[in-house]
N, C-alpha and C positions, 0 to 999 in steps of 0.2 A: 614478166617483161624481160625479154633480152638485152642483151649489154649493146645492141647495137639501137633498139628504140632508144634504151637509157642515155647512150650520148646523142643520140638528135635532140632528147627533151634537152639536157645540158647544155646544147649549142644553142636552141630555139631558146631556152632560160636568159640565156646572157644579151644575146638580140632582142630581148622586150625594153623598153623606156624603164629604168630604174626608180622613178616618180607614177609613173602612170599606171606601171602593171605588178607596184610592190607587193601586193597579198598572192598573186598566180609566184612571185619570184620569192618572197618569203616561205610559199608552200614547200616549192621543191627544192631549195636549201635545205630545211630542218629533213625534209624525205632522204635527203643526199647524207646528210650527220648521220641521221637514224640507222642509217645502211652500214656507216662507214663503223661507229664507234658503237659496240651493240649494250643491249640493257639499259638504253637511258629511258628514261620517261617524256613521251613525246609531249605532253603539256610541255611540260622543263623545257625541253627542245625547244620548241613553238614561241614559247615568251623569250626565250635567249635569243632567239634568230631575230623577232618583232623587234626588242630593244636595238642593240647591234645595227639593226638595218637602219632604224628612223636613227638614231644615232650619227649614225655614219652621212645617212640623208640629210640633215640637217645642217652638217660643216662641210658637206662634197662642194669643190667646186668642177670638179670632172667626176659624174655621175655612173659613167658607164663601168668601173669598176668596182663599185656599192656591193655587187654580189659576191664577187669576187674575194673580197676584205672580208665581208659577211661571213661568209660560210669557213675563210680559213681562222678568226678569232676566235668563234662560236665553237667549231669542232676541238681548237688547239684546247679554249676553256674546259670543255668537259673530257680530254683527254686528260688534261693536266687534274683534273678531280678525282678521277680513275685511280690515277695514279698513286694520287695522297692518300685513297681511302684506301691502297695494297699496302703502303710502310701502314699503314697503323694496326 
């Protein structure tokens, strides 16, 4: 995939209904982690991104942002795990 499909899906991602088309928008979050921060385990990924997202789903009262919060928690989390398992 080129970096120029990679951001149409990006922009196409963020323009779906954050309720309606959460599994196609949970997909390609954890695909966008997976890419960014390497070695994780995409199950891991996949359940951190689902939590997070109905999480967030749940208290939103402006919805179009769900992704957004999503993807930057869920990457920050397993950066920040990264990180703790190099001091040790």
């Amino acid at each position: 995939m080129t970096t120029r499909d990679r951001d149409n899906e990006k922009r196409s991602m963020y323009s779906l209904d954050p309720a309606k088309d959460k599994e196609n928008i949970e997909h390609n979050i954890a695909h966008s982690i997976e890419e960014q921060v390497r070695g994780l385990d995409d199950a891991a990924v996949q359940a951190a991104v689902k939590d997070k997202y109905e999480e967030l789903l749940g208290k939103a009262k402006v919805r179009q942002h769900i992704p957004t919060l999503t993807e930057g928690v869920v990457r920050g989390n397993f950066r920040h795990q990264k990180l703790e398992k190099k001091k040790q």
